[in-house]
Every structure is written in C-alpha cells, then in structure tokens.
C-alpha positions as MATLAB code, in Angstrom:
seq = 'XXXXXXXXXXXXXXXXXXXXXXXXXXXXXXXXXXXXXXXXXXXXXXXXXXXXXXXXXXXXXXXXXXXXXXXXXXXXXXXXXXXXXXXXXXXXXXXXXXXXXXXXXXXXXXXXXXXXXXXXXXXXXXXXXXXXXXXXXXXXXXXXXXXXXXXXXXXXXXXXXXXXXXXXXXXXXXXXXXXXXXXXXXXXXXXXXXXXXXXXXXXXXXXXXXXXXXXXXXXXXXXXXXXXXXXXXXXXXXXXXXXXXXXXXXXXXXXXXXXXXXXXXXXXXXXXXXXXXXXXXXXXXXXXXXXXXXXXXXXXXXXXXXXXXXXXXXXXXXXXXXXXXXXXXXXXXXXXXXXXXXXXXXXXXXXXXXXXXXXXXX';
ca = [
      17.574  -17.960  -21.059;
      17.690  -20.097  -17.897;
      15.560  -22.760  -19.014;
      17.963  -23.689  -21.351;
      20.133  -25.093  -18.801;
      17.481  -27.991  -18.451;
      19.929  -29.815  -21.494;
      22.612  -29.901  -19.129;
      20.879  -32.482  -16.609;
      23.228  -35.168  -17.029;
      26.136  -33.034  -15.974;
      24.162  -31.641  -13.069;
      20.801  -32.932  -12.063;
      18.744  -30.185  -10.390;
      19.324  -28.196  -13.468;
      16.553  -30.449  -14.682;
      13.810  -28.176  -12.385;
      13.953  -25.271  -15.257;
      12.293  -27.474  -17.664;
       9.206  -26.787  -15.322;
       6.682  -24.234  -16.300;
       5.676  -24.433  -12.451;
       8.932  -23.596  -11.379;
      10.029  -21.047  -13.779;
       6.559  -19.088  -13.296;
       7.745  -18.913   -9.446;
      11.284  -17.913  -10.339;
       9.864  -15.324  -12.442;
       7.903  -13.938   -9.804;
      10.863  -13.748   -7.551;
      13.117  -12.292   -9.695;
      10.737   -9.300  -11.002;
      10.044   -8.749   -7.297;
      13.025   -8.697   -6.342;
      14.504   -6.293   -8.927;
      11.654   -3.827   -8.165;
      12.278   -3.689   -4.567;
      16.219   -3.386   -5.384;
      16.494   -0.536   -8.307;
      12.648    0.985   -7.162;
      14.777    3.595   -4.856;
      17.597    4.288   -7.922;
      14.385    4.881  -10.029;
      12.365    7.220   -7.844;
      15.409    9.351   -7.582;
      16.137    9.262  -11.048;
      12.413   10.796  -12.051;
      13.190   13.199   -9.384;
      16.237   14.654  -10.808;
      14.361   14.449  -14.318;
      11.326   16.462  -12.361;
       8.848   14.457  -14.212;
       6.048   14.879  -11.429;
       2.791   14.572  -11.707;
      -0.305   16.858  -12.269;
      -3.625   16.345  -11.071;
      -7.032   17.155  -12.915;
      -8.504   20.289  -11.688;
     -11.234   18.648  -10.243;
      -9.638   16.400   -8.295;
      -6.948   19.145   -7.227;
      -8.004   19.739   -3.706;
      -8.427   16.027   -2.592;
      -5.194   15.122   -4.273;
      -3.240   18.321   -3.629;
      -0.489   16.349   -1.949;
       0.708   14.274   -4.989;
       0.799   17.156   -7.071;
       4.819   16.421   -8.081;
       5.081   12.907   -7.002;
       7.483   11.436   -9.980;
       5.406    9.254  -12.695;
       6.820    7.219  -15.453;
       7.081    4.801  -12.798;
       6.152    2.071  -15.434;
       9.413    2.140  -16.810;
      10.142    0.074  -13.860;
       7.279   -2.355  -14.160;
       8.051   -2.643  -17.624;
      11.896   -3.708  -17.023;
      11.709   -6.164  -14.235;
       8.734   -8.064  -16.152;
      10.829   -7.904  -19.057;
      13.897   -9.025  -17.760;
      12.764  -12.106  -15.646;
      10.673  -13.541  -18.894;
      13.965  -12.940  -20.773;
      15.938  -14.857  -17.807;
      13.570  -17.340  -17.292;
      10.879  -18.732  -20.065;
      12.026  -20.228  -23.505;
      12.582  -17.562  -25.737;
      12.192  -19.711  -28.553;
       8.263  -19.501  -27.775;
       6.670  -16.980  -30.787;
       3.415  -16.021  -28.230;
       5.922  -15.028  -25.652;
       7.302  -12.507  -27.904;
       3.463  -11.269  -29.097;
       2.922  -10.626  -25.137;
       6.392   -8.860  -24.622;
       5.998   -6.819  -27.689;
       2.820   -5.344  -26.641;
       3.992   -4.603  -22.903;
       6.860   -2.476  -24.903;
       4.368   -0.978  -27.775;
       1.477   -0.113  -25.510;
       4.501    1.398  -22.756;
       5.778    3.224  -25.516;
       2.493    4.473  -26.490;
       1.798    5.168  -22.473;
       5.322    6.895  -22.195;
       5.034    9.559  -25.124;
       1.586    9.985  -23.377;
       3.060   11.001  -19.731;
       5.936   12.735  -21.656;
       3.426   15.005  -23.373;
       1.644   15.716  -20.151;
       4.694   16.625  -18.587;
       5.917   19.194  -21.618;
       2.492   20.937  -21.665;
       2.576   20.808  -17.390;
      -0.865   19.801  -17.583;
      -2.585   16.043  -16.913;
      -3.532   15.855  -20.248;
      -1.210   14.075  -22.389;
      -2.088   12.251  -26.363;
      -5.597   13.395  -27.521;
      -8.228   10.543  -27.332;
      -8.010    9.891  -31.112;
      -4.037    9.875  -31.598;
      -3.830    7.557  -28.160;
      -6.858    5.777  -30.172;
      -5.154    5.212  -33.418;
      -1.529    4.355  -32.147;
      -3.741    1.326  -30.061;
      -5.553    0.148  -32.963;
      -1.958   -0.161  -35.282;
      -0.674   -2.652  -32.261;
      -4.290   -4.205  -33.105;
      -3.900   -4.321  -36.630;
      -0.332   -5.909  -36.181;
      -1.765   -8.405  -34.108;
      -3.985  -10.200  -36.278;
      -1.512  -10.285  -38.902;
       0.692  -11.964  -36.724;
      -2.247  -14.851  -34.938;
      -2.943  -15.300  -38.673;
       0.594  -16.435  -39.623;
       1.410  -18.375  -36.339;
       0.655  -22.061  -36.412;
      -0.044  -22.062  -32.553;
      -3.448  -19.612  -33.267;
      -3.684  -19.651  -36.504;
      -6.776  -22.045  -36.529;
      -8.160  -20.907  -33.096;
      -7.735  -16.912  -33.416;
     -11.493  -16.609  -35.216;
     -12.998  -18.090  -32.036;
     -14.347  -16.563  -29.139;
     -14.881  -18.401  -26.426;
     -17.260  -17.348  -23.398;
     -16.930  -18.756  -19.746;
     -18.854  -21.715  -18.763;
     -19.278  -22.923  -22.309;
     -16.654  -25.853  -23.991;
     -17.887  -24.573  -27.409;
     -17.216  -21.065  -28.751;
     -20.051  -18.872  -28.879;
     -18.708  -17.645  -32.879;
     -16.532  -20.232  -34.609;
     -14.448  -18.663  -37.687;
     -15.649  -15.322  -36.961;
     -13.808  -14.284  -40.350;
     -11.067  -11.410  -40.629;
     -12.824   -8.264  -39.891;
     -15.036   -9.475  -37.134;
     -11.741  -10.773  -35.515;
      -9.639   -7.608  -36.105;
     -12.741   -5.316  -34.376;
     -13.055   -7.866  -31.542;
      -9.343   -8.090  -30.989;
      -9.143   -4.039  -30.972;
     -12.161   -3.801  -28.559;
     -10.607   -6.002  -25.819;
      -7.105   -4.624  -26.736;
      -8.306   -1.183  -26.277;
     -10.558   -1.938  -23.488;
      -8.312   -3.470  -21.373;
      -5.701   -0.950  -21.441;
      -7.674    1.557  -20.959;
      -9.399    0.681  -18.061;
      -6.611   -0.191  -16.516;
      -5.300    3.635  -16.888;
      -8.871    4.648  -15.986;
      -7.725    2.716  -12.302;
      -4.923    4.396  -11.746;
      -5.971    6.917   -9.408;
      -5.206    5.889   -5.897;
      -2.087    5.286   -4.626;
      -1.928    1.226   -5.240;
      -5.364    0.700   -6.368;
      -4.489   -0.464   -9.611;
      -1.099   -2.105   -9.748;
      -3.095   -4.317   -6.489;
      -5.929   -5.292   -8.823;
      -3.127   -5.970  -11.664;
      -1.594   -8.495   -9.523;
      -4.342  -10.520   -8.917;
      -5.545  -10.359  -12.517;
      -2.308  -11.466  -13.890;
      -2.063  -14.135  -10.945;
      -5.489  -15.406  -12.383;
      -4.265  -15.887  -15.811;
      -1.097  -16.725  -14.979;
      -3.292  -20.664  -13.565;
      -5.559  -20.152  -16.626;
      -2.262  -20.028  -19.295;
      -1.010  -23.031  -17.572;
      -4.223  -24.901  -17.917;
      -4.479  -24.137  -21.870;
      -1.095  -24.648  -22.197;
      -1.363  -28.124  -20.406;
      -2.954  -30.862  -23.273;
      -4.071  -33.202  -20.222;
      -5.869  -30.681  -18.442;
      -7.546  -28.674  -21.101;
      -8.959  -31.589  -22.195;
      -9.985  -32.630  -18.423;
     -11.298  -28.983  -17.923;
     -12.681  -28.426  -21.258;
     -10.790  -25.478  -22.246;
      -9.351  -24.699  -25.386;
      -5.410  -26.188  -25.751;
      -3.350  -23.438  -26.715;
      -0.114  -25.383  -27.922;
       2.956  -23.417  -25.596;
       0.717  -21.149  -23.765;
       2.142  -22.612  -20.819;
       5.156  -20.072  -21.249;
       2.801  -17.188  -20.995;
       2.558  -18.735  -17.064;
       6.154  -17.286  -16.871;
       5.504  -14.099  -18.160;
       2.607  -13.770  -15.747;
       4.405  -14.567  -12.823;
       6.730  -12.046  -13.492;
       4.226   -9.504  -14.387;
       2.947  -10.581  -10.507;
       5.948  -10.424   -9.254;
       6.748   -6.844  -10.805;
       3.213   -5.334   -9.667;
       4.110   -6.576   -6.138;
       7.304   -4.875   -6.230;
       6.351   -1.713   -7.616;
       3.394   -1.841   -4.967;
       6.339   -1.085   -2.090;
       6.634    2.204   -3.389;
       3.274    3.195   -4.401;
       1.692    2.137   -1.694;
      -0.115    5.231    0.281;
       1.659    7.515    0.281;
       2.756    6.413   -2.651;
       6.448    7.680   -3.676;
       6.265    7.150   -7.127;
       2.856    6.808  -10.278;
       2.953    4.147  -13.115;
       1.933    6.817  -15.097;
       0.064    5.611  -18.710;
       3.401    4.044  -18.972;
       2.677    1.330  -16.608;
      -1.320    1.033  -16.669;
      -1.413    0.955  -20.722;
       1.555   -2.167  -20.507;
       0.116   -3.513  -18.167;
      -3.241   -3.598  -19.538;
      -2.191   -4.279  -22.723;
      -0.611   -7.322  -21.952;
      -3.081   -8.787  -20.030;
      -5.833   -8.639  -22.945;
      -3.119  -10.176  -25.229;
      -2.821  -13.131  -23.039;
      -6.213  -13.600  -22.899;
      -6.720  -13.668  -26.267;
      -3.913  -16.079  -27.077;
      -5.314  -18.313  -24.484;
      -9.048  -17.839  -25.465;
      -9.946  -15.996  -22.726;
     -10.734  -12.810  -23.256;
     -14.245  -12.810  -22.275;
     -13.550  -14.040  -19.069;
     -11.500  -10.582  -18.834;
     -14.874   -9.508  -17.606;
     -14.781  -11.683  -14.282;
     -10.887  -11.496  -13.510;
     -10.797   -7.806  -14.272;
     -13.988   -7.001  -12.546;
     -12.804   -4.139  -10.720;
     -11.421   -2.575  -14.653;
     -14.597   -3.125  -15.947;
     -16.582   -1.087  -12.912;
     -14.227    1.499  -13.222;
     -14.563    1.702  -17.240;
     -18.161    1.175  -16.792;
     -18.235    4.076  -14.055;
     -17.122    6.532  -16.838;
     -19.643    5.274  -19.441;
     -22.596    5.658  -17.563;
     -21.223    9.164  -16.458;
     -20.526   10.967  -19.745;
     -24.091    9.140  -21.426;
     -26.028   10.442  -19.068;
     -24.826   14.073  -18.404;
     -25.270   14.238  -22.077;
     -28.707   12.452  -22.243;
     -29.999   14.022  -19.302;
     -28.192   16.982  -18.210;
     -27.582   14.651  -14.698;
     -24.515   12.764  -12.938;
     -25.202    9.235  -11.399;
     -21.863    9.151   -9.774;
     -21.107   12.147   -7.748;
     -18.018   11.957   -9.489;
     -16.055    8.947  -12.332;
     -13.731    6.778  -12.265;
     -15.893    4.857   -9.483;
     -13.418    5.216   -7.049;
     -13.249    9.013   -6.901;
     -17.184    9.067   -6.450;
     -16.251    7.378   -3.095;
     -13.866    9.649   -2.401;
     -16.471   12.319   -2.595;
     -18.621    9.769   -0.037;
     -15.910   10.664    2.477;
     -14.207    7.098    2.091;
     -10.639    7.257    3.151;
      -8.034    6.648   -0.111;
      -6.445    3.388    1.787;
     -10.357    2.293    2.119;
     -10.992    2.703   -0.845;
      -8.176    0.972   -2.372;
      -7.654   -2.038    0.096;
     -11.953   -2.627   -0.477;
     -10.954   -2.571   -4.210;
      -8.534   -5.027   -3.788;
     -10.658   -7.585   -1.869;
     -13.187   -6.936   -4.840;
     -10.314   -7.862   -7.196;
      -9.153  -10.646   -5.648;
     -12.714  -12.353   -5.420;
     -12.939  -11.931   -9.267;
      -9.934  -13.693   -9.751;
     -10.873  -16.878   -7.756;
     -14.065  -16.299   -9.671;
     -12.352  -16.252  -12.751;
     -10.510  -19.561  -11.900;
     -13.723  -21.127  -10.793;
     -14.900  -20.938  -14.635;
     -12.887  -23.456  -15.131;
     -14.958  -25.892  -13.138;
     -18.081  -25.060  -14.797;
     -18.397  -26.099  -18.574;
];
C-alpha cells in the first residue's frame, strides 16, 4: 500500500525510497517486528482467557511437564503481523505475492482447525495424518493451476532447478510430474517445520534465518542484472517476495520475545504449517526449492530424524534415536532445552549462509 506513494515524488522527494525493494524488505521487517512485540502481550492474554493451552505427548510428559497449559495458537500472531506489513508495504498489484500470502492463510487455516481439534479432544493429537494430508495436497492442487495460468511462471513452473547447476536438472517436467513435485516440497516443508516445533524457540529461530536466506535469494531472481551475473533463473517480480520475507523475519523475531525459554506462548500447527508453507512456495516461485535442503537444513534433520525412526522400529524391531524429532533424542542425552535450541540455531544459521553461497557456485 505504501509503495504506492513512490508516484508522488515530485510533490515530495524521499517518498521516492518506497520504490525500493531494498528498502521496503527492511520496512517490512520493522514493522512485523514491531507489531509482534506490541500486541504479543494482548495476544497471550487473549489465549489465556480462551484456555487454549497446550498438551504434551505422553512420552514427552515428564520432561515437558511445565508447559503443559502454556497458550498455543500463537501463530495467529505470526500470521497477522507478516500479513499486515506485506499488505502495508510491497505492491499489491504483484499476482506471486498473493500465491505466497494465500498459502500462509490456507496452510494457517489448515494448522488452526488442527490445534482447535487438539484442544476440543484435550489431547495433542489434533487432524488425522490423512485429513491434515489431503487438505495440504488441495492447496497443492490449486497451486499448479494457478503457476500454469500466470505469465510470470507459466514457462518456468515445469523446471526444477538444483544448486550449483545454471541448467535445470528436468526441463518441462510435464503436468503430473510438476503437481507431485510441487506437493512433495509443499508438504515437506510444512511439515517439518511442525515436526521443529518442540522447544521453546527452536523453530521460529531456524524460521528466521531460512526466510532471511530467501528473502537475498528472491531479490537476486527478481533482479534481471544479477540473475544473469549469478546464473540463476529470472523470476520476473520475485523481487516483491523480498518484502514478504522480511516481514516473515521480522514476525519470527518478534514472536521469538515471547517464546523464548520459558516460552509464554506455542505457534501451535497454526504458525509452523504457515510458516512452512510459505517458505516452500517461495522457493518454488523463485526456483529454489531444492536448495530448501541447504537453507532448511535443520527441517530436514528433524524430518529425517522421524523417518529413520519409524523405518527402522518397523524393519527391525530397534530405535536409532533414543527418541524423534532429533532434538528430543538430545534431550534424552541430558542436553539442556536452551542448548539444544541455541546449537540448533547456529546449525541453522550456517545453512543459510550456505544456502546463499550457492549462488556463487554455478
């Protein structure tokens, strides 16, 4: 909404700074952090008075006995000040800005009748695998349709691109190789995200620098001079998406005040879903996806974790991990929760500058 007020540079000169994606990315930032920090205490209170606390999975219940009540649904939060800066600050005439909003809202939606479910049945299991599943896979669905139909992916969309190659590794992948690839990192990347929510700031920290990484990688494929420079793919007004990912930063930093340890208030599947969600759909916009691998290292050891658990109890009888998600197996190690998440963090932030680095090797 703000960036409009770039036409009105003759009248008034600095106005001319929101035509920068630079700028407005920073603004973005500021404003979703600052909103967090502001109505975080009105929200806490209000999930109080709503008593929609959390439960913790039986196995887990004695080394997590203390947040047993601690208000979730704290995505709504997330989801609002991210959602309110892009509003305020990129150009809303931008149709892949409205792709990435509309999932943060779908996959929050899906994330909030999830929470809501686990909070009518008191237990910490919301949606059933296959409904959560199926409602993931319609977002999917929608989303081809729509990269089909948009000019700005409609010739790139079949491509898939890996890291330190200028050429993709499948060009014109066709429709149903596209529409299982899209659901896979769709569905991935959400859900490993909600697989890392189970420390107090452990995965709103690694969400930051994720969306931090792609908010530089957006700019670059949004940027004609250097994606051809770099070798990327150009991704005509990706830069936008740079907006929306600084205020997705800017929100996770926010919302990290209050769920720091002791955290005062869970993202629930409302936040970690969104958040995930919306990272895979900027990836794929800007070709990226793969590279969702590197940035989002710390998602993929934690989705990995769980994998390698369940295959091999039922292969073998045996556990590898003395407990998954990987960061409850070093909770069993005797690590201490703000070791744990603060070592997970310097993991996550290493991937990202990893992730960047890609961009010199082609």
């Amino acid at each position: 909404m703000l960036y409009y007020l770039h036409m009105l540079q003759e009248s008034f000169s600095p106005f001319r700074l929101f035509q920068y994606i630079t700028v407005r990315a920073v603004a973005a930032a500021g404003t979703a952090f600052v909103m967090s920090i502001l109505l975080g205490p009105s929200v806490v209170a209000f999930l109080k008075k709503l008593k929609v606390g959390q439960y913790v999975r039986e196995e887990i219940h004695d080394m997590h006995e203390k947040k047993v009540g601690t208000p979730t649904m704290g995505g709504v939060l997330i989801i609002g000040s991210i959602l309110i800066s892009s509003l305020l600050w990129a150009n809303l005439s931008n149709p892949l800005l409205w792709l990435v909003l509309g999932t943060l809202l779908y996959m929050g939606a899906v994330g909030f009748w999830d929470d809501f479910t686990q909070i009518q049945k008191k237990r910490s299991k919301g949606l059933s695998a296959r409904r959560k599943l199926a409602l993931q896979i319609i977002w999917a669905v929608v989303l081809v349709g729509l990269l089909r139909l948009l000019p700005e992916s409609e010739g790139r969309f079949e491509d898939i691109m890996i890291p330190f190659s200028k050429y993709p590794i499948v060009g014109g992948a066709g429709f149903v190789f596209s529409f299982v690839w899209i659901t896979l990192v769709v569905v991935g990347a959400s859900n490993a995200v909600n697989l890392t929510d189970g420390l107090d700031g452990l995965a709103i920290g690694c969400s930051s620098s994720v969306a931090l990484s792609y908010l530089a990688l957006a700019y670059v494929a949004g940027h004609s001079v250097f994606a051809s420079y770099l070798l990327v793919p150009y991704v005509r007004g990706a830069g936008e998406l740079s907006v929306f990912c600084g205020a997705m930063v800017g929100s996770c930093l926010g919302f990290l005040w209050y769920n720091c340890h002791p955290a005062e208030v869970f993202m629930g599947d409302t936040g970690s879903l969104s958040l995930g969600g919306a990272i895979a759909v900027v990836a794929l916009l800007i070709k990226q996806e793969l590279l969702l691998v590197i940035v989002g290292g710390v998602f993929v050891m934690e989705a990995v974790s769980v994998i390698i658990q369940v295959a091999s109890f039922k292969m073998t009888g045996r556990r590898v991990f003395a407990m998954a998600p990987l960061h409850h197996h070093f909770e069993k190690k005797n690590w201490s929760e703000t070791q744990i998440t603060v070592r997970f963090w310097i993991l996550s932030i290493i991937f990202a500058l990893l992730g960047i680095l890609t961009l010199k090797i082609r």
